[in-house]
C-alpha positions in Angstrom: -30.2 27.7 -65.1 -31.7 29.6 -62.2 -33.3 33.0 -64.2 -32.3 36.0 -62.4 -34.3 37.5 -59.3 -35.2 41.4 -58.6 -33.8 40.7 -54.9 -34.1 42.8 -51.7 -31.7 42.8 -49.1 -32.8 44.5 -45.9 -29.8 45.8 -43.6 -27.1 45.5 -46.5 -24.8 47.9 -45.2 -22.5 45.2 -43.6 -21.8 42.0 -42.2 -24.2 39.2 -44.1 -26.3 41.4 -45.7 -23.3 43.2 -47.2 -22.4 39.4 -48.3 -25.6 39.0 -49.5 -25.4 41.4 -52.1 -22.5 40.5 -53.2 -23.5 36.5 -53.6 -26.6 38.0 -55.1 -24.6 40.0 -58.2 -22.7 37.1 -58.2 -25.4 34.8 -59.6 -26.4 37.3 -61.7 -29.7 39.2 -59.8 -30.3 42.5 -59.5 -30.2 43.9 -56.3 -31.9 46.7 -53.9 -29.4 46.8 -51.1 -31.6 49.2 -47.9 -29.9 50.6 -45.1 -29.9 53.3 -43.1 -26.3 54.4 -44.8 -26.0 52.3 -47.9 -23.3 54.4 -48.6 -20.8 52.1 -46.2 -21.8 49.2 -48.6 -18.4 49.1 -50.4 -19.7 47.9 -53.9 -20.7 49.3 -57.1 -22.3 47.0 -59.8 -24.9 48.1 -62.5 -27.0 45.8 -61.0 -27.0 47.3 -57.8 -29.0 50.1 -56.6 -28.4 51.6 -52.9 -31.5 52.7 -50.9 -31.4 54.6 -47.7 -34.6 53.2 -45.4 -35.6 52.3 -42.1 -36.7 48.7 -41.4 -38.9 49.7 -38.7 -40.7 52.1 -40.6 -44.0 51.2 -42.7 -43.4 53.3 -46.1 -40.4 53.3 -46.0 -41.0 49.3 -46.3 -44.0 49.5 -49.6 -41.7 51.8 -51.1 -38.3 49.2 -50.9 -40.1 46.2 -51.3 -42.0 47.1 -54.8 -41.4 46.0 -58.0 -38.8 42.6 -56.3 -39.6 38.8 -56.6 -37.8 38.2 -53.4 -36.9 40.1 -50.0 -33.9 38.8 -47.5 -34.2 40.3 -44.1 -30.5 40.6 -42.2 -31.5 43.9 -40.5 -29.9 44.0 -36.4 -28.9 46.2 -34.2 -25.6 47.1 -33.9 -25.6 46.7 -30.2 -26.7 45.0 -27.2 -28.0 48.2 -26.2 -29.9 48.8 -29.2 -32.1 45.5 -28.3 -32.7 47.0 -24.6 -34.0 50.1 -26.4 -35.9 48.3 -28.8 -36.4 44.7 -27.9 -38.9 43.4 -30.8 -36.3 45.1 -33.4 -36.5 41.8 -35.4 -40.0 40.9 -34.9 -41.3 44.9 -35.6 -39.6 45.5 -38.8 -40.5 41.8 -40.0 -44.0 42.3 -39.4 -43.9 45.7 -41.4 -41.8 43.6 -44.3 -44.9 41.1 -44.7 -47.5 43.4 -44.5 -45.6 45.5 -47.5 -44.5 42.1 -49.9 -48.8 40.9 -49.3 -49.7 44.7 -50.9 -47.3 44.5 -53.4 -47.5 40.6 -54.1 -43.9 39.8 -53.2 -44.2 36.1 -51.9 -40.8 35.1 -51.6 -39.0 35.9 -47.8 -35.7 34.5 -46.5 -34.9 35.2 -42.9 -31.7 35.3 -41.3 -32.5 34.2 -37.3 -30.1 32.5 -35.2 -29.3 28.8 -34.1 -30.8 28.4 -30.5 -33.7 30.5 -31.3 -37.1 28.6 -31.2 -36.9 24.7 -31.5 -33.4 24.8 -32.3 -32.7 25.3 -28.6 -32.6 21.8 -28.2 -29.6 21.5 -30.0 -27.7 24.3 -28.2 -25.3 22.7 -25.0 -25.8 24.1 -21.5 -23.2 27.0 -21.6 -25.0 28.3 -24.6 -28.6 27.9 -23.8 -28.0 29.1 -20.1 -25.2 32.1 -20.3 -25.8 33.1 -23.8 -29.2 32.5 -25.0 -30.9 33.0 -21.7 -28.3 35.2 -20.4 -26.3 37.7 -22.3 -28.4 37.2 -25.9 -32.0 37.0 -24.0 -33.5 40.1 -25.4 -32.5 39.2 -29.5 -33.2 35.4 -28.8 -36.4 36.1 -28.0 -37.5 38.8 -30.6 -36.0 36.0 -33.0 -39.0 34.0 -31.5 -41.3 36.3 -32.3 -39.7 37.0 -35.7 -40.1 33.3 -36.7 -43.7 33.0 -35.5 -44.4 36.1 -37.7 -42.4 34.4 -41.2 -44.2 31.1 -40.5 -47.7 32.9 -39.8 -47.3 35.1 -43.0 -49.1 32.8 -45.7 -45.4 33.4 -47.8 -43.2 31.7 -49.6 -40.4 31.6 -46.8 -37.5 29.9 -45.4 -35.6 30.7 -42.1 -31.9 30.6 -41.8 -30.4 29.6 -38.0 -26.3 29.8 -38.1 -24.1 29.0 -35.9 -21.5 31.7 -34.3 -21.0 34.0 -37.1 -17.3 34.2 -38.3 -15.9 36.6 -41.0 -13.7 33.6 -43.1 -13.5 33.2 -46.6 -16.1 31.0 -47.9 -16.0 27.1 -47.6 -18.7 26.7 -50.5 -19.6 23.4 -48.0 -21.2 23.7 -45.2 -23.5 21.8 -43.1 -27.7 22.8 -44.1 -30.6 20.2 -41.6 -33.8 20.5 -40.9 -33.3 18.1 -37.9 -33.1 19.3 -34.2 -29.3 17.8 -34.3 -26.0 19.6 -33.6 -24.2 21.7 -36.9 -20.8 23.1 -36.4 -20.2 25.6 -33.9 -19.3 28.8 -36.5 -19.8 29.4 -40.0 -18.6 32.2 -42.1 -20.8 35.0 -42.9 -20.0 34.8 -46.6 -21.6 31.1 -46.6 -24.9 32.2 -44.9 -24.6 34.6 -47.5 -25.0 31.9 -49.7 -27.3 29.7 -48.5 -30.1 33.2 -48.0 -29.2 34.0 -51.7 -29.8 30.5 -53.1 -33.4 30.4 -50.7 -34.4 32.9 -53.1 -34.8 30.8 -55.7 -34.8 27.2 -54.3 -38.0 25.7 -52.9 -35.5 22.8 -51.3 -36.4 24.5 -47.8 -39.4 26.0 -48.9 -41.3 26.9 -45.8 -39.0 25.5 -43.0 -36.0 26.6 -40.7 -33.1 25.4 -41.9 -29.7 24.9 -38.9 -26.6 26.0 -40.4 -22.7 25.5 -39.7 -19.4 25.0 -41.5 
């Protein structure tokens, strides 16, 4: 029986974060859900306490990450446009994350990147890594470089999620999880990355790697 975690999740407002929370209550944790407007986060447990911050701003990161044993980053922008007006928006508010969990002696960070960003290129086909990746995703791609050179450089506890499309299914509960350069299925449900980021909390099974994910 996995004791229950003080968990962080950082851009909780929707998508996987939101799902994060809610796989995170689920297991029994208690949960710090930060957002810019937690109040579009559409739960209300006892466990759960909403925090309005911003990811790219340095107290607003000591004062969220205090007092948790583990932090999730799923903070993006909501728009390509956002990425043109702040390219390093992954890598900028990571590197403000660590520096608050060393103060405050957090050691535990999952990181939700993307499949085709650093080594995992090699497993993306042609279409992907030429017209997506290096084409219309360029910008977030590589700030997801940077972002993953910054969790590996940190001296934490971490672990580096890289799905596949993200989908908005139900969860499968199975799902393909590798460490090897090899090809995963092409989508996966954001309610099983969910899943998988939740469980990194508390599992060292992928302790300190990047982990390829489809289901």
């Amino acid at each position: 029986m996995v004791p229950p975690m003080k968990i962080l999740v950082i851009g909780a407002s929707q998508g996987t974060g939101a799902w994060c929370v809610k796989s995170a209550l689920a297991r029994g944790h208690t949960v710090t859900a930060l957002a810019r407007t937690p109040a579009k986060l559409a739960l209300t447990d006892a466990r759960l306490t909403k925090v309005a911050g911003d990811f790219h701003d340095a107290a607003s990161m000591r004062a969220a990450v205090a007092g948790h044993d583990a932090v999730i980053i799923c903070a993006s922008s909501t728009s390509l446009a956002g990425f043109k007006l702040k390219p390093d928006y992954f890598s900028s508010g990571t590197k403000l994350c660590i520096d608050a969990m060393k103060e405050h002696g957090v050691k535990r960070l999952v990181v939700l990147s993307a499949l085709g960003a650093g080594e995992s290129i090699a497993t993306a086909n042609w279409f992907l890594r030429t017209f997506v990746i290096g084409g219309l995703l360029k910008l977030p791609f590589l700030d997801h470089d940077v972002q993953e050179g910054l969790t590996r450089e940190s001296g934490l506890e971490f672990v580096i999620a890289r799905p596949s499309r993200l989908t908005d299914g139900k969860a499968k509960g199975t799902y393909t999880r590798t460490t090897q350069l090899v090809p995963v299925p092409s989508a996966i449900s954001r309610a099983d990355v969910a899943d998988f980021l939740v469980e990194s909390c508390t599992s060292n099974t992928f302790l300190g790697q990047a982990v390829q994910l489809g289901g």
